[in-house]
C-alpha positions in Angstrom: -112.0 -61.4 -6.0 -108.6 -60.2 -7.4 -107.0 -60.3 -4.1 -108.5 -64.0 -3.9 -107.3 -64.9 -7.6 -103.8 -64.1 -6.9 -104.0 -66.0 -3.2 -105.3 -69.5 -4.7 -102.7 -68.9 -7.4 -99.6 -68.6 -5.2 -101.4 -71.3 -2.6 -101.5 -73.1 -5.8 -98.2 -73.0 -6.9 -96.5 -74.2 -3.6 -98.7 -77.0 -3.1 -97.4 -78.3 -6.7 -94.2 -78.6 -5.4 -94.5 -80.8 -2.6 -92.4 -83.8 -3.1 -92.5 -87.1 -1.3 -90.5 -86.7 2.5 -86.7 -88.3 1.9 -87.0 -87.7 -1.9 -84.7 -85.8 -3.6 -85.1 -84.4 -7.4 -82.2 -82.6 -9.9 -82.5 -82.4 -13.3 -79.3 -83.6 -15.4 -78.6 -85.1 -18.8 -78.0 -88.6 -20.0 -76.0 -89.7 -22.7 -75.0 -86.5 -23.5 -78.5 -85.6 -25.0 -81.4 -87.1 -22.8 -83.0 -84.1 -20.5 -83.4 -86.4 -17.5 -85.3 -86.2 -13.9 -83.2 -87.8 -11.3 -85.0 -88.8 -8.4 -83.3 -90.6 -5.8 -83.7 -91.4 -1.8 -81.9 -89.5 0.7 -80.4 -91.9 2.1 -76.6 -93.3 1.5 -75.7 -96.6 0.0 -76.1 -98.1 -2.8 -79.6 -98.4 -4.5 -81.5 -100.3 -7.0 -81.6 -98.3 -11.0 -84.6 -97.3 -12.1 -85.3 -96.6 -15.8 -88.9 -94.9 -16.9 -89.6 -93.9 -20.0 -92.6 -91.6 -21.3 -95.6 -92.7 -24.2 -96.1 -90.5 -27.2 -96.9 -86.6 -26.6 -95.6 -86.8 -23.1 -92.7 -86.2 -21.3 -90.2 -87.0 -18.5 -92.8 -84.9 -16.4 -95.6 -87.9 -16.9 -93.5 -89.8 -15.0 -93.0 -87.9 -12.1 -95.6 -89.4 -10.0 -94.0 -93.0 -10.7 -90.7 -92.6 -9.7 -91.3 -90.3 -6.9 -92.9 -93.6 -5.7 -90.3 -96.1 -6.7 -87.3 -93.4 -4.8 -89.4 -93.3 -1.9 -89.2 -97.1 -2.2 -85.4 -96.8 -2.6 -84.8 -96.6 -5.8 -82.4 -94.6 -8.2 -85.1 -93.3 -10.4 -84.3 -92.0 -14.2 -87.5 -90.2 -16.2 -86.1 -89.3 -19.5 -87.4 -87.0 -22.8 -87.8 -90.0 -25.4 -86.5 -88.2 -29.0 -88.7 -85.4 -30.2 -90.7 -84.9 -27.0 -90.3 -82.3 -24.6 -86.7 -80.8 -23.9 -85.3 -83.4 -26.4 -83.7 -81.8 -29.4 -83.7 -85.3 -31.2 -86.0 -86.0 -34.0 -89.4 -88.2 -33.2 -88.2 -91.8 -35.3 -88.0 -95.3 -34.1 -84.3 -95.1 -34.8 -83.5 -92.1 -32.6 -85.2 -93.9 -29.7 -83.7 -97.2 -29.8 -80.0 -95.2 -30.1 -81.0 -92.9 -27.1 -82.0 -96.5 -25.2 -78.4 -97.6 -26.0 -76.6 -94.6 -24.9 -79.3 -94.2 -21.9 -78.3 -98.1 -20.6 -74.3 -97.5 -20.8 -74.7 -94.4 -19.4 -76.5 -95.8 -16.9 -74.2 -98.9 -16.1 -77.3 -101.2 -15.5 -80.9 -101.2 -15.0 -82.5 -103.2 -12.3 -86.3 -101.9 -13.2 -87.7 -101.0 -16.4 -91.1 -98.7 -16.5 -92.7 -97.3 -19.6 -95.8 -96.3 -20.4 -96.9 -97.0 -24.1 -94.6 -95.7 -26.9 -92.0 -95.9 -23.8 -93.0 -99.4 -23.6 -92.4 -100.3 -27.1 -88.6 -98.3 -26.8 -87.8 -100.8 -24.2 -89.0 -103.4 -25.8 -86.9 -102.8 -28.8 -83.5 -102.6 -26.6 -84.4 -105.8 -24.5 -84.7 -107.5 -27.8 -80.9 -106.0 -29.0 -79.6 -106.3 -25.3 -79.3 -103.4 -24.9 -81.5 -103.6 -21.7 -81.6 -106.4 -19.1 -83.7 -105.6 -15.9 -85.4 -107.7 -13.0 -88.5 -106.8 -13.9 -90.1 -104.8 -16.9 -93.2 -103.0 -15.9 -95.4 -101.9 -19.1 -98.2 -99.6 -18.7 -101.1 -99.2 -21.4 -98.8 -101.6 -23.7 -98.7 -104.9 -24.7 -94.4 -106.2 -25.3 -92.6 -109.0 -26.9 -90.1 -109.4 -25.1 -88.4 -111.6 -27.2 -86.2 -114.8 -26.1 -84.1 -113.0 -23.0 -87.3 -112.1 -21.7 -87.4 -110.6 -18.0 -90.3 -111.2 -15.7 -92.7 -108.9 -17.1 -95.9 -106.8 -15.3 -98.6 -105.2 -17.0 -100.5 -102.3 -16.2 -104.0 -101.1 -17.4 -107.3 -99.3 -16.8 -110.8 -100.7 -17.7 -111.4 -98.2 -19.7 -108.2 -98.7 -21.8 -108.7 -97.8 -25.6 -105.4 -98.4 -27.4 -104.2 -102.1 -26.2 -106.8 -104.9 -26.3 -107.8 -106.0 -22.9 -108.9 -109.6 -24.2 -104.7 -109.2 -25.4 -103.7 -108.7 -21.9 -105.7 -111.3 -19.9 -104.4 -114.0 -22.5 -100.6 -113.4 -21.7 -99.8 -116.7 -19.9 -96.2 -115.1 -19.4 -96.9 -112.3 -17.3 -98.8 -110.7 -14.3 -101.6 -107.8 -14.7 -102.9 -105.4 -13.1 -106.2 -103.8 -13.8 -107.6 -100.9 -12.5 -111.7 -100.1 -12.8 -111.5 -96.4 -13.0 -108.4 -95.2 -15.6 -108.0 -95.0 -19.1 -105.1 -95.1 -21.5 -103.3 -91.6 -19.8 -104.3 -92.0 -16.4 -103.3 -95.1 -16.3 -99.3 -93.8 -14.9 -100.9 -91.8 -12.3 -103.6 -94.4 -11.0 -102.5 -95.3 -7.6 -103.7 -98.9 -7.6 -101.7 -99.3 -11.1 -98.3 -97.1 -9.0 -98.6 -98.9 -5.6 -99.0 -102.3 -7.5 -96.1 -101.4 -10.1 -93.7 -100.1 -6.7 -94.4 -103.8 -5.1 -93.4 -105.4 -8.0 -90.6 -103.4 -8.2 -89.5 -103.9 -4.8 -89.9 -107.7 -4.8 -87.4 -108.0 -7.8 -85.1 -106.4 -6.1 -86.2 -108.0 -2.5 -86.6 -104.9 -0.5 -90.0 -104.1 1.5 -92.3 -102.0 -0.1 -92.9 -99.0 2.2 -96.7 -97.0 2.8 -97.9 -95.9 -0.3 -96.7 -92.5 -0.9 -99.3 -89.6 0.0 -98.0 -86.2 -0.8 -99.0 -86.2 -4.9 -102.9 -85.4 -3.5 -101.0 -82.0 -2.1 -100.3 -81.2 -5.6 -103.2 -82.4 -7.6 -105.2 -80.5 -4.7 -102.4 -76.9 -6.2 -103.2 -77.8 -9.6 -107.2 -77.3 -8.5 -106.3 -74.3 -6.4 -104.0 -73.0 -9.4 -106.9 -72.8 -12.0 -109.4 -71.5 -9.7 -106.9 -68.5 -8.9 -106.8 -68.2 -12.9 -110.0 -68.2 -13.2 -110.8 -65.5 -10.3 -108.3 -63.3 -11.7 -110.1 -63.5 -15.5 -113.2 -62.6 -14.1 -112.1 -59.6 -11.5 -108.8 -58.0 -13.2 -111.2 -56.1 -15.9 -113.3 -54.9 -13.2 -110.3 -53.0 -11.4 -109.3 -51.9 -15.4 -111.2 -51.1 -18.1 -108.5 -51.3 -20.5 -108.0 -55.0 -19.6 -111.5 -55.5 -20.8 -110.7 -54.6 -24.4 -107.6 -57.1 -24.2 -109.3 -60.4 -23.1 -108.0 -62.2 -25.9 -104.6 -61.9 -24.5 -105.8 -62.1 -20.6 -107.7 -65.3 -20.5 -105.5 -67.7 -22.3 -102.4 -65.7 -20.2 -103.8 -66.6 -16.9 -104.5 -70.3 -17.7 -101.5 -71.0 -19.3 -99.8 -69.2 -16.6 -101.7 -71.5 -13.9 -100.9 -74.8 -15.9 -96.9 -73.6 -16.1 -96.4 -72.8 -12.4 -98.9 -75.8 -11.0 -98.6 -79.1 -13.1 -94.9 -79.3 -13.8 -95.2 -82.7 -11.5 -97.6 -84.2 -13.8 -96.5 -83.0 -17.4 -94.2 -80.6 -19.0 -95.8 -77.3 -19.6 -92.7 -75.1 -18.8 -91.9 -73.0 -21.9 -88.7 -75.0 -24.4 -87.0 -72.2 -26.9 -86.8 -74.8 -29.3 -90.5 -75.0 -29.5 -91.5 -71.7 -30.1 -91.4 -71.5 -33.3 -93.3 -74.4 -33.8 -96.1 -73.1 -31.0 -96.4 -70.0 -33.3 -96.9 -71.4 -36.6 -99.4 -73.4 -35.3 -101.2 -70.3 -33.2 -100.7 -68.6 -36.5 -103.0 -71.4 -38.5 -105.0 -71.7 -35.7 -106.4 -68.1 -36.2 -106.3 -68.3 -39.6 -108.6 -71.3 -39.8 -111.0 -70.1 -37.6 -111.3 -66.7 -39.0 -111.7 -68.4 -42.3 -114.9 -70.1 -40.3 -116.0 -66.9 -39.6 -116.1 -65.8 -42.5 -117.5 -68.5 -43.7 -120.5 -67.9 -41.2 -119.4 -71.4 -39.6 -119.1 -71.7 -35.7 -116.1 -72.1 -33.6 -116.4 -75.7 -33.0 -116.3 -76.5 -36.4 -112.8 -76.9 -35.7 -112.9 -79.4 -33.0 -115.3 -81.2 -34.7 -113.5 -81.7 -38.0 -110.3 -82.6 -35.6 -112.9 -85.5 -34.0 -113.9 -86.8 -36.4 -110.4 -87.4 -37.9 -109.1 -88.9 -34.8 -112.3 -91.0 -35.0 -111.3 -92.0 -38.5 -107.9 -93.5 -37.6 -109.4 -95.1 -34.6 -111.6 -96.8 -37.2 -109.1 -97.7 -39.7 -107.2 -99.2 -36.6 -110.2 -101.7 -36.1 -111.2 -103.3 -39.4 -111.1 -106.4 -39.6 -110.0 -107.0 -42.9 -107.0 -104.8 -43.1 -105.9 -104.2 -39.4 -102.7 -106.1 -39.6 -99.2 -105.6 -40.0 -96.8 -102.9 -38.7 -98.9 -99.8 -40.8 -101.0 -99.4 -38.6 -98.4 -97.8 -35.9 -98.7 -94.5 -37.7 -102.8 -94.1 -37.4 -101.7 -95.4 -33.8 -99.6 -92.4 -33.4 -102.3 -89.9 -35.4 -105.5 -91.6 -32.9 -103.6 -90.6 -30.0 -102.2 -86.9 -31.5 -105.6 -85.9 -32.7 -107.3 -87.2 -29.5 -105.5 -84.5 -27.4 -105.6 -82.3 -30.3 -109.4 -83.0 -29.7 -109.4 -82.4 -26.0 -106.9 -79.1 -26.4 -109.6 -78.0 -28.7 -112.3 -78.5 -26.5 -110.9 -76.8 -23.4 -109.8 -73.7 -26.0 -113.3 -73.2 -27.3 -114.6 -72.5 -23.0 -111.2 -70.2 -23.0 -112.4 -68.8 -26.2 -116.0 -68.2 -25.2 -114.8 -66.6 -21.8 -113.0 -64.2 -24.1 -115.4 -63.3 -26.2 -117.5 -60.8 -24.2 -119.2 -59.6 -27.2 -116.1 -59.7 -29.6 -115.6 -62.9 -31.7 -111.9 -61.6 -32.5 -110.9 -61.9 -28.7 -112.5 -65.2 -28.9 -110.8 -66.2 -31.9 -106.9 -64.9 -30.9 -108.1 -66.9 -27.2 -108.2 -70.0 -28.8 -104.8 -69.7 -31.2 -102.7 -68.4 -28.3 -103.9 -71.1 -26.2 -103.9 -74.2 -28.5 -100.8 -72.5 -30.3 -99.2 -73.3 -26.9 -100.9 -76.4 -25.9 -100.2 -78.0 -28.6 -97.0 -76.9 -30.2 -95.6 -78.0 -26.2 -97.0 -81.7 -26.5 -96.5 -82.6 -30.4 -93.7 -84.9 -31.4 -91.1 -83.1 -33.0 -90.9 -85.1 -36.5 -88.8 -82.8 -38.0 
C-alpha cells in the first residue's frame, strides 16, 4: 500500500502539470510589485492582451484554468496577485488595488480583454471608471459592474447556484450578455467550462479571431489532483504499519501528507505553494487553533464546536447581508468580505476535523495538533493580508 501511496502521488504530481499543447507559462512581475502568471501562445506575432484578475481569498493560481484557455485562443494572458493575496506583499485595501490596476495597465501598454472574477471584478471596475482601463470586452464572473459612462461591451458569468450576486440582478441588465451555467456556484464558477468556453468566444469575437476547440488537457490535472490525495491518503494509512514510531507521530503525518499532496498537485487551480511572508501568519493562527480546541477539550466540548461556532458566524453576516430594512449602502462590503472568509474558514474546518479524526487513533492530542497544522496552513495561505 506504501509502494502504491507513493506511485499515485508522483502519477499525481505530473498529471498536474500538463498544460494546454502550444501554451507556454513563466512567472514574472508587473509593475514592479504584481507576482504575475504570463501565459502566452507559442506562436510569433503580435497577440491580443489579456488582463485577469482574482476574487477575494484567491490568487493568480484561480485563474489558471481561464487564461490557459484564452492563450490557447491566442491571447497574451496576464493572472495577477490582487494586494494582500497570495505572493503580493501589498496590504488587502481598496486603495492598494485600484493603484496596482494603474500601474498593472501602463505596465501593460493596453488591454484588449478584461476578466475578473468577483472582488477582481469590482478592481476593474473601479479603473474603467478612472480610465485607467479600456478593453474590448470586460468579462465579470460571479459579479455584478457599473461600468460607468465609457462603458465597454460587457459579459457576465454565473452559476445557478450563485450565492453572493443576485441572479434576478443579472437577468435585468439590459446592457449586457449572460451566461448561466446550471451546475456551479460562486467559486466554481472560473473553472466551469460552459462559463470558460463561453467567456473565450466572447473574447475572441472582440478581438475577431476564431475561437479554437475548447481546450481539454485541465481534466489531466483535475484527474492528478484525485490521484494526488489518494496517494496521500494510502501513505497515511500504510507508513505506520512499516514503522511503529510513525504511529505515535500521526499528528504530524496526516496533515503532512495532505498538505504535501495539495502543494505538489493543485498549483493549476490555486496557490498552495508555501510564501515566507506568510508563515508567520500560518503559525499564529495554528498556534490559536490548538489553543482553542484544547480549551474545548477541557471544557469537555467536541471538536466541531469549532466549525460550528465559525458557521454559524458566516451564517450571521450572510443574514445581515439580506435584511431588508438595513441592506443598503456600501457597509455591507465588509460582511461581504467576512461571508466569504468564514465560508472557507467553514469548509477548511470541516475538511480538518476528517484530518483530525484520521489522526486521532485513540489520542485526542494528535487529533487536536492535526487540525492546527492543517488549518494553521490552509488558512493562513488564503486569508487577505489586512495588515
Amino acid at each position: 500500500m506504501a509502494a502504491a501511496g507513493m506511485a499515485s502521488l508522483i502519477t499525481g504530481t505530473l498529471l498536474a502539470h500538463f498544460i494546454e499543447p502550444g501554451v507556454g507559462i513563466e512567472k514574472v512581475i508587473l509593475a514592479g510589485n504584481t507576482p504575475t502568471i504570463h501565459l502566452f501562445p507559442k506562436t510569433s506575432g503580435s497577440h491580443p492582451v489579456a488582463l485577469l484578475a482574482h476574487g477575494v481569498t484567491a490568487s493568480k493560481e484561480t485563474m489558471f484554468r481561464f487564461g490557459e484557455a484564452l492563450a490557447a485562443a491566442g491571447f497574451d494572458c496576464y493572472a495577477v496577485d490582487l494586494a494582500g493575496h497570495g505572493e503580493s506583499r501589498l496590504r488587502c485595501s481598496g486603495a492598494e488595488m485600484m493603484a496596482q490596476m494603474s500601474d498593472i495597465t501602463r505596465a501593460l501598454g493596453r488591454v484588449d480583454v478584461f476578466v475578473g472574477h468577483s472582488m477582481g471584478a469590482g478592481a476593474g471596475q473601479a479603473s474603467v471608471q478612472h480610465s485607467d482601463l479600456s478593453p474590448k470586452l470586460f468579462i465579470a464572473a460571479g459579479a455584478n459592474p457599473s461600468l460607468g459612462k465609457r462603458e465597454p461591451p460587457l459579459l457576465l458569468l454565473a452559476g445557478e447556484l450563485e450565492e453572493l450576486v443576485s441572479l434576478a440582478g443579472l437577468k435585468a441588465r439590459s446592457d449586457a450578455r449572460l451566461v448561466l451555467s446550471p451546475w456551479s456556484d460562486h467559486v466554481l464558477e472560473i473553472f466551469d467550462p460552459r462559463l470558460v468556453n463561453a467567456g473565450v468566444e466572447a473574447a475572441c469575437a472582440a478581438v475577431g479571431k476564431t475561437p479554437p476547440p475548447a481546450p481539454r488537457f485541465w481534466l489531466w490535472r483535475l484527474a492528478g489532483v484525485v490521484c494526488g490525495m489518494a496517494g496521500a491518503l494510502g501513505l497515511i494509512w500504510s507508513l505506520p504499519e512499516l514503522d511503529p514510531r510513525l504511529a505515535r507521530a500521526h499528528g504530524i503525518l496526516v496533515p503532512a501528507a495532505i498538505l504535501m499532496a495539495v502543494v505538489l498537485t493543485t498549483g493549476r487551480w490555486f496557490g498552495a505553494s508555501p510564501h515566507l511572508h506568510r508563515m508567520p501568519l500560518q503559525l499564529s493562527i495554528g498556534v490559536f487553533v490548538w489553543l482553542a480546541l484544547a480549551g474545548l477539550g477541557k471544557l469537555g466540548l467536541p471538536r466541531w464546536s469549532l466549525a460550528a461556532g465559525v458557521a454559524a458566524f458566516t451564517l450571521l453576516c450572510i443574514i445581515v447581508q439580506i435584511i431588508p430594512v438595513v441592506a443598503t449602502g456600501d457597509w455591507r462590503i465588509p460582511f461581504r468580505i467576512l461571508a466569504v472568509i468564514g465560508t472557507l474558514c467553514t469548509l477548511f474546518a470541516g475538511a480538518g476535523l476528517v484530518f483530525g479524526r484520521m489522526a486521532s487513533r485513540g489520542s485526542r492530542r494528535d487529533g487536536d495538533l492535526a487540525v492546527a497544522i492543517f488549518l494553521g496552513y490552509a488558512i493562513g495561505q488564503w486569508m487577505p493580508k489586512f495588515l
